[in-house]
C-alpha positions in Angstrom: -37.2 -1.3 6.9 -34.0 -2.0 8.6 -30.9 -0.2 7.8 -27.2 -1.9 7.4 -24.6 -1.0 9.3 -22.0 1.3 7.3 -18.9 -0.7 7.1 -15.9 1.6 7.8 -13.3 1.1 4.9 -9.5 0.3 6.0 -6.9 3.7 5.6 -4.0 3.0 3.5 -1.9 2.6 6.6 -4.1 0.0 8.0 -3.9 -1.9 4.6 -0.1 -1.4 4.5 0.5 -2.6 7.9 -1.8 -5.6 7.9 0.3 -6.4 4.4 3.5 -6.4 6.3 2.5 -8.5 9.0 0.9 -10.8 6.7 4.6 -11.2 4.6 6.1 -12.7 8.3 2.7 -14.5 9.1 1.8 -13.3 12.3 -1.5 -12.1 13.0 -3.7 -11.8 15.6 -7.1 -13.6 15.6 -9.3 -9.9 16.8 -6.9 -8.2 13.8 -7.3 -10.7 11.5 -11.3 -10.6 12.1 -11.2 -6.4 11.9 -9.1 -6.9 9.0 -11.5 -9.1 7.2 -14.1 -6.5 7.5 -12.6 -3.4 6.7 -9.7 -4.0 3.9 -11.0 -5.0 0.3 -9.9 -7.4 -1.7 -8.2 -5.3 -4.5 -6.6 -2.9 -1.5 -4.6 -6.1 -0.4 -3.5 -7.1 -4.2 -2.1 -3.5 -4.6 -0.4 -3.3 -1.2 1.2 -6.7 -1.7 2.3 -5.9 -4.8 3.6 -2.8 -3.8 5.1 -4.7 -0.5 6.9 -7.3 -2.9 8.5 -4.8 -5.1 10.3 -2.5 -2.2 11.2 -5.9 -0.8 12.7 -7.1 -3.9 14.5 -4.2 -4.4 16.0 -3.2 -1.3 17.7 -7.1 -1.9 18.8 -6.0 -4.7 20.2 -3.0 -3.3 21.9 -5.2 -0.1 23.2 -7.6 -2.6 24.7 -4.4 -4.7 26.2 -2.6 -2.0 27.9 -6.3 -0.5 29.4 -6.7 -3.7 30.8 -3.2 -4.0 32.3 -3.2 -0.5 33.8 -6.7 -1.4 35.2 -5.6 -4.8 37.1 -3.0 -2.9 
């Protein structure tokens, strides 16, 4: 009876970091693969969200601080 092998589950930084790279669309082809087999589907919907939100706000928080140096 053969055995399968025991797929190695992506670390949180792993997840985060192939997130990030995914937001500018550049990966490479051997990361990509890895990335395919180690990060789960719901780990990559939480990270992007997560991702999208501290992008979002630190525009918002660029966009606030412009304004208040301007208003000065």
């Amino acid at each position: 009876m053969a055995t399968e092998p025991e797929v190695k589950t992506a670390s949180p930084l792993q997840v985060a970091k192939a997130v990030f790279w995914s937001f500018f669309g550049v990966r490479r082809r051997a990361e990509h693969a890895k990335d395919l087999a180690q990060i789960k589907p719901a780990q990559v919907v939480i990270a992007g969200l997560i991702g999208a939100a501290i992008f979002v706000l630190s525009l918002v928080l660029l966009v606030k601080f412009i304004i208040g140096r301007a208003a000065q």
